[in-house]
C-alpha positions in Angstrom: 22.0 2.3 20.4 19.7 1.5 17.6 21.4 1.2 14.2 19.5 1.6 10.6 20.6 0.8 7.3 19.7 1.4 3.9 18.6 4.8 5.5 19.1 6.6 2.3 16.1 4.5 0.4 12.3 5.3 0.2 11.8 3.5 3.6 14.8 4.3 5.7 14.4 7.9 5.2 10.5 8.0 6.1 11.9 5.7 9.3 15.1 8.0 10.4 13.1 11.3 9.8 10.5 9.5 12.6 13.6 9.3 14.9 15.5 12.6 14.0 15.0 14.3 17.9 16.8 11.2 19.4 20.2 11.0 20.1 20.4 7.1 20.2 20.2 6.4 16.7 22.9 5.9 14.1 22.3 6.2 10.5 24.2 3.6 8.3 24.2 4.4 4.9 26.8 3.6 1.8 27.8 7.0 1.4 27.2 9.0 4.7 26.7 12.3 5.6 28.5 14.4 8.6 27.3 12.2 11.7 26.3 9.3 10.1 28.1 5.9 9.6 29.5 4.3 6.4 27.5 0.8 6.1 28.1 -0.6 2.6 27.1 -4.8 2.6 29.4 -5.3 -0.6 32.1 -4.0 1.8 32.6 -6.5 4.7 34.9 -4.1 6.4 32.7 -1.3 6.6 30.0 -3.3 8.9 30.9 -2.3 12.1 28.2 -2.6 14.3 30.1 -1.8 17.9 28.1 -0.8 20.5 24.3 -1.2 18.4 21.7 -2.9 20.5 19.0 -2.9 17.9 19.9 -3.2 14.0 17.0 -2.3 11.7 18.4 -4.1 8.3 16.1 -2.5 5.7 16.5 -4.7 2.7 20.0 -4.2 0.4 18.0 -3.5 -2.2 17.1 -4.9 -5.6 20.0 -7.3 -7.4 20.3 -10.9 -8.0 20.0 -13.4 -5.9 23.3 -14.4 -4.6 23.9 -10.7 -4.4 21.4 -10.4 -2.1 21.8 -13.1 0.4 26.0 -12.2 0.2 24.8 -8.7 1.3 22.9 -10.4 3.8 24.9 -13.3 5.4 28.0 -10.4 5.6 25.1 -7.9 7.6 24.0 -11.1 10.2 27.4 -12.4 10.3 28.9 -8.7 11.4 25.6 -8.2 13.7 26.4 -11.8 15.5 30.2 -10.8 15.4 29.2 -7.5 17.5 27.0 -9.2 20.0 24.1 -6.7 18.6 21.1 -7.4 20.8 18.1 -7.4 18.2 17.8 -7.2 14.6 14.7 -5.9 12.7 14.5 -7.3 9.3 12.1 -5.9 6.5 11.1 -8.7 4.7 8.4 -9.5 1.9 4.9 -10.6 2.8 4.4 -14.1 3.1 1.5 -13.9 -0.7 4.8 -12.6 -2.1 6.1 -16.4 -2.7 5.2 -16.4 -6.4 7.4 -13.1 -7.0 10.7 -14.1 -8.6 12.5 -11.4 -5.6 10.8 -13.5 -2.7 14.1 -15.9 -2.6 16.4 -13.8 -1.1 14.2 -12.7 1.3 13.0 -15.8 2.2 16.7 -17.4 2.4 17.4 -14.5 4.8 14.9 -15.7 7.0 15.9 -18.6 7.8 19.4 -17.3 7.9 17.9 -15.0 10.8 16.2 -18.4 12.2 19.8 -20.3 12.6 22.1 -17.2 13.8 22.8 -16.1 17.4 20.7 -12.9 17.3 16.9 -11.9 18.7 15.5 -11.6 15.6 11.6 -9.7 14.3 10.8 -10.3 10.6 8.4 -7.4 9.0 6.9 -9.4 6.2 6.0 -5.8 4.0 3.5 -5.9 1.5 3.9 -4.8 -1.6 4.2 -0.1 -1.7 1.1 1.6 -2.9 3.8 4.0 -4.2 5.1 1.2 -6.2 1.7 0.0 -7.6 1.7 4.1 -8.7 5.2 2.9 -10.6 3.8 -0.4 -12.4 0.3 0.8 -13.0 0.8 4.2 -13.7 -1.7 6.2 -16.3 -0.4 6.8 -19.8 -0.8 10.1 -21.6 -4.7 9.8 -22.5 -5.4 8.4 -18.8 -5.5 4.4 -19.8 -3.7 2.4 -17.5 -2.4 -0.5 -19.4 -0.9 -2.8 -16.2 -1.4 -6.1 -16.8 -3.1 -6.5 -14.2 -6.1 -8.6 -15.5 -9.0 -9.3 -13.0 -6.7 -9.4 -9.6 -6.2 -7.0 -6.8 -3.4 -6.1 -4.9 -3.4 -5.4 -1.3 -0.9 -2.5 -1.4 0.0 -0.5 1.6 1.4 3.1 2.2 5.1 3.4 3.0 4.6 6.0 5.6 2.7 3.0 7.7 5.6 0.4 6.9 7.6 2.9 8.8 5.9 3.4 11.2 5.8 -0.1 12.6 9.3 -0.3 12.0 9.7 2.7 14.4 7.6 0.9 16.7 9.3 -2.5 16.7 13.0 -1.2 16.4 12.5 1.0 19.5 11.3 -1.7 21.4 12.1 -4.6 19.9 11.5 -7.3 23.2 8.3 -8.0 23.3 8.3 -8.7 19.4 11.6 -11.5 19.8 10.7 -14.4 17.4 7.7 -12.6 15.7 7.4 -12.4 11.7 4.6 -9.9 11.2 2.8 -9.9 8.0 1.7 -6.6 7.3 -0.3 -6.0 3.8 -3.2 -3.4 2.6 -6.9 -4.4 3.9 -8.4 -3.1 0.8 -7.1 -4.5 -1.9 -7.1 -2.7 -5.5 -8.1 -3.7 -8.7 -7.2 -2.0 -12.3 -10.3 -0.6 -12.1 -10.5 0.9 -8.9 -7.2 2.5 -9.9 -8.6 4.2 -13.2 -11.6 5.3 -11.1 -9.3 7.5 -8.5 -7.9 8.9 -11.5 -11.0 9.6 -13.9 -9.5 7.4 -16.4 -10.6 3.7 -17.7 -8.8 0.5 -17.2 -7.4 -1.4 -20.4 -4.9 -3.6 -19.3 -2.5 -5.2 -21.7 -0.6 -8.4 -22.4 2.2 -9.6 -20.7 4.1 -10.4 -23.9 3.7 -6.5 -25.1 4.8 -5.4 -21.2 8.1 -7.5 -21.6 9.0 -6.0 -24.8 8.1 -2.5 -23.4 10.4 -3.0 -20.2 13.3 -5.0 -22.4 13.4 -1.9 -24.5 13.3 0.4 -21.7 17.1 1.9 -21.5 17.0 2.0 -17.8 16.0 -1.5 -17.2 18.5 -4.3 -15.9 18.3 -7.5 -17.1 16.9 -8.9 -13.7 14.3 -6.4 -13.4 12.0 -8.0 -16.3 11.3 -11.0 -14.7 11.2 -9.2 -11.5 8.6 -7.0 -12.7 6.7 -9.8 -14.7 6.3 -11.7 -11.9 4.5 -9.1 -9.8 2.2 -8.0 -13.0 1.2 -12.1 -13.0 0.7 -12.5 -9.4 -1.4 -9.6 -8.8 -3.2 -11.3 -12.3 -3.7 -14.5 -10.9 -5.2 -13.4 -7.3 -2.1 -13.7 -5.3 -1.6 -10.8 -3.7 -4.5 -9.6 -2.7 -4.3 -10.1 0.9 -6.6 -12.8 1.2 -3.9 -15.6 2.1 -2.9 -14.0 4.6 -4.5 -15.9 7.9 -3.3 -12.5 10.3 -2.5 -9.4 8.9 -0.6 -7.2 12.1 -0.7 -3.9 10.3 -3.6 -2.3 12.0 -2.7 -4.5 15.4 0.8 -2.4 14.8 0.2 0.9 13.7 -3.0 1.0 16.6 -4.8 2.4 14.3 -6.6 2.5 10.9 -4.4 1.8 7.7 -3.7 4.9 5.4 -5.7 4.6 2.2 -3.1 3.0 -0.1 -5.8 4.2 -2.9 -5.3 7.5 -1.7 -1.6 6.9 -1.6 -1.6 5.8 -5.1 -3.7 8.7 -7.0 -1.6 11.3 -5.1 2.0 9.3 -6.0 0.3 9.4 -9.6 -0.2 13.1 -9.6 
């Protein structure tokens, strides 16, 4: 039985709408529908992973830190507990290092490296749906990102998915593997103003922290959240090129989806 959570979220509802026609697959979500399981990592009690084989964990979700790796250690500790077989963990890409969320992630890796379990680690790049959320057009067509001179290697979500289908329904012959799986054409600014028709200004930092501070729906962890990605993708590190061996192609066996594509038609 293959198990995934966080199927409610952008990524575990492009994943269990891949595996809707099989009757193997448990849905684990905090507040679940008719014929699907209640999986809620705040709530210890509610991780009941009896009979699972394979546990996709798609990340808990943006918090703080020690929110995050509580939500984690209770998910691994109730996996080990069960005797599940496998866990697939969606991680961040291994460029992502700089990013003030990469902590959490990175502690739960090494938690996956000392439990009991079979473990894959899917080190996601960074969504070209959520460069199409940080570096969207304002109303006369200027993006004003902060995005300097850099590039980001941004990848589509559907083909995040996609290898996760892959490796969660047969999970074996990736035991012990951390895939990296970013964009290969990174994008700049410019080329994002280009898909559009508009022109590339971008801003200050300073002025894009007193925009998000201000923004009513922003949580106080989110500004350095977001600032950090705005200055990595500034200072060149996230465009893919640190990666030594990008799997996505390898994975998906086949050619990437544009994420420039994905990106002017998120914008839209």
């Amino acid at each position: 039985m293959l198990m995934i959570t966080g199927a409610t979220g952008a990524l575990g509802k492009l994943v269990t709408a891949r595996l809707a026609d099989r009757d193997d697959v448990l849905v684990g979500t905090r507040a679940p529908a008719p014929g699907q399981r209640r999986v809620d990592f705040d709530d210890p009690s509610s991780l009941d992973f009896t009979g699972v084989t394979t546990l996709l964990v798609i990340s808990a979700g943006a918090a703080e830190d020690d929110v995050v790796a509580a939500r984690h250690e209770a998910v691994i500790t109730a996996a080990e507990k069960a005797g599940v077989g496998h866990l697939v963990y969606t991680s961040l890409s291994g460029d992502g290092d700089h990013l003030t969320y990469a902590l959490a992630h990175r502690w739960t890796e090494r938690r996956l490296l000392r439990s009991t379990l079979r473990w894959t680690v899917l080190r996601n790049g960074l969504y070209a749906e959520f460069l199409a959320a940080i570096a969207a057009p304002g109303p006369d067509g200027t993006i004003a990102a902060p995005l300097g001179d850099g590039r980001l290697a941004a990848v589509a979500r559907a083909d995040l998915a996609d290898v996760a289908v892959r490796v969660a329904t047969d999970p074996a012959p990736h035991a012990g593997r951390t895939y990296e799986l970013v964009g290969e054409q990174p994008l700049s600014g410019t080329d994002l103003a280009e898909a559009l028709g508009g022109r590339y200004q971008p801003g200050t930092l300073t002025a894009t922290r007193e925009a998000i501070t201000t923004a009513a729906e922003a949580l106080p962890f989110q500004v350095p959240m977001l600032l950090s990605t705005y200055s990595a993708i500034a200072g060149g590190f996230l465009d893919g090129t640190s990666i030594a061996d990008n799997q996505l192609r390898a994975l998906l066996g086949r050619a990437p989806r544009s994420a420039l594509e994905v990106y002017a038609a998120t914008v839209r």
